[in-house]
C-alpha positions in Angstrom: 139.5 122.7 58.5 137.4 121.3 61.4 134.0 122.2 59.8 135.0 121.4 56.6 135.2 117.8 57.8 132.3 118.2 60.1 130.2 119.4 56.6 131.7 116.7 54.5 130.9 113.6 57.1 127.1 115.2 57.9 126.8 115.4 54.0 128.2 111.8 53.6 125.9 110.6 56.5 122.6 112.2 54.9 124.0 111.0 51.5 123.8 107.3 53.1 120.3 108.1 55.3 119.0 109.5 51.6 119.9 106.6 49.4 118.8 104.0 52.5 115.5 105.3 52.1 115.3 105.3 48.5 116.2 101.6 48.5 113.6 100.7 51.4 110.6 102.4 48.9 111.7 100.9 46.4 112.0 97.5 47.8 108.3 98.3 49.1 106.8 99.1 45.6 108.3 96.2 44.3 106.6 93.6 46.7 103.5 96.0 46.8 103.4 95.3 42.8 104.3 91.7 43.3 101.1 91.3 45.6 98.8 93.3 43.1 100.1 91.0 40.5 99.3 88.3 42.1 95.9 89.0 43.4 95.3 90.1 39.8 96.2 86.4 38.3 94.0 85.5 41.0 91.1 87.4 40.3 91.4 86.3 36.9 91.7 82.5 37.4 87.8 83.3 38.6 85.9 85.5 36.0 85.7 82.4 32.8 87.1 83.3 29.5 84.3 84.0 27.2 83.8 81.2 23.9 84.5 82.8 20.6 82.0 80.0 19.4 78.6 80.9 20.0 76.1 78.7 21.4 72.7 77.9 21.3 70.1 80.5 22.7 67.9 78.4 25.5 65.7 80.3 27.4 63.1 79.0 29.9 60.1 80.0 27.6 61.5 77.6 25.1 59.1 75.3 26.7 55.8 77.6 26.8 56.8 78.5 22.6 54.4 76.8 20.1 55.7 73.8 18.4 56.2 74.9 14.2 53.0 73.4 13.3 50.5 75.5 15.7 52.8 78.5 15.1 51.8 82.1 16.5 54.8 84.4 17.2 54.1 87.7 18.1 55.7 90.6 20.5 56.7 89.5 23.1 57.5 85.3 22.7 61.3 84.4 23.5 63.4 81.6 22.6 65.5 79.4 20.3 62.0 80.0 17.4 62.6 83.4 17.7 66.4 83.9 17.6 65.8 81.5 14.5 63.6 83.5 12.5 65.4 86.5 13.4 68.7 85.1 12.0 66.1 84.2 8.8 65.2 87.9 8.4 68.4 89.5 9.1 69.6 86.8 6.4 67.2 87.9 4.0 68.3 91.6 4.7 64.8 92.5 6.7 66.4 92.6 10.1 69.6 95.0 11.2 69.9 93.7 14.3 71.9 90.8 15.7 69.3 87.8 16.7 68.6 88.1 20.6 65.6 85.6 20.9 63.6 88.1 22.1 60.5 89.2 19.5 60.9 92.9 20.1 59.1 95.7 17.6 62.0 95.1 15.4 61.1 91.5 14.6 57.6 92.8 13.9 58.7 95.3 12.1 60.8 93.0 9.9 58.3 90.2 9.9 55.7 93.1 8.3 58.4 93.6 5.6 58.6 90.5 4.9 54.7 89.6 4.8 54.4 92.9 2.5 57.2 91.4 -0.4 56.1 87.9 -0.2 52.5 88.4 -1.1 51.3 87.3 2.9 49.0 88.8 5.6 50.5 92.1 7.0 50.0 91.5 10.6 53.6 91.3 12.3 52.4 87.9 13.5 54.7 84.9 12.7 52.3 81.9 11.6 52.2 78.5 9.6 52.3 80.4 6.6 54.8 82.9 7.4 57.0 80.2 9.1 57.1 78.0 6.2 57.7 81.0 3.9 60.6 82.4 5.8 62.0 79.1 5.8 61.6 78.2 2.6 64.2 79.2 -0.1 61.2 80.6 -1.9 61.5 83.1 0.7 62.4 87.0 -1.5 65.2 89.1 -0.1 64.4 92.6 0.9 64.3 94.8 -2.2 67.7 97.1 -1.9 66.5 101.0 -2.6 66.8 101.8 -6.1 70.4 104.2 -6.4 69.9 107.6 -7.1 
């Protein structure tokens, strides 16, 4: 009978040691989570929420590109010209890409295109003439492949 009570209070005793334990790790997780959560909101307040609205490409070289009317775009020019004619062209269906301001072999590529349907110089070079004609609502779409 002895060590039937002697079992049954040691059992009773670890019951209470177990569950103390349980409760003190759970405790810890909780403010452990309440800490992450906070340093999280933190963290948060200081990385800026991007704009859905885009804005207005300005690069430095905006300055060193050639004003409309001594126009001479080629690979390699950046800048608020640039993502402008690309926006044209991809417009017009001659360029895939979305507009980064940068002329690239894409743009010359497209800007070939273009010359090729609208009768001007092929020379991937964007100039008064092109300009004007990419500008213009004269300006022909690129011709969609004929279906099969």
């Amino acid at each position: 009978m002895r060590l039937a009570r002697r079992r049954s209070k040691a059992s009773a005793v670890l019951f209470a040691v177990v569950l103390a334990v349980l409760m003190a790790a759970c405790v810890f997780l909780l403010v452990r989570a309440g800490n992450q959560d906070r340093e999280t909101r933190y963290l948060a307040s200081l990385t800026p929420t991007p704009s859905a609205v885009p804005k207005k490409v300005s690069y430095i070289y905006d300055s060193q590109t050639p004003s409309p009317t001594k126009m001479n775009l080629g690979t390699g020019a950046m800048g608020q010209v640039v993502y402008d004619i690309q926006a044209r062209l991809q417009a017009l269906g001659y360029y895939p890409y979305d507009p980064d301001a940068k002329f690239g072999t894409g743009t010359r590529d497209a800007v070939i295109r273009f010359q090729e349907v609208n009768g001007l110089d092929r020379d991937g070079v964007v100039g008064e003439a092109t300009y004007r004609t990419l500008m213009s609502s004269e300006a022909l779409p690129c011709p969609t492949a004929a279906p099969n």
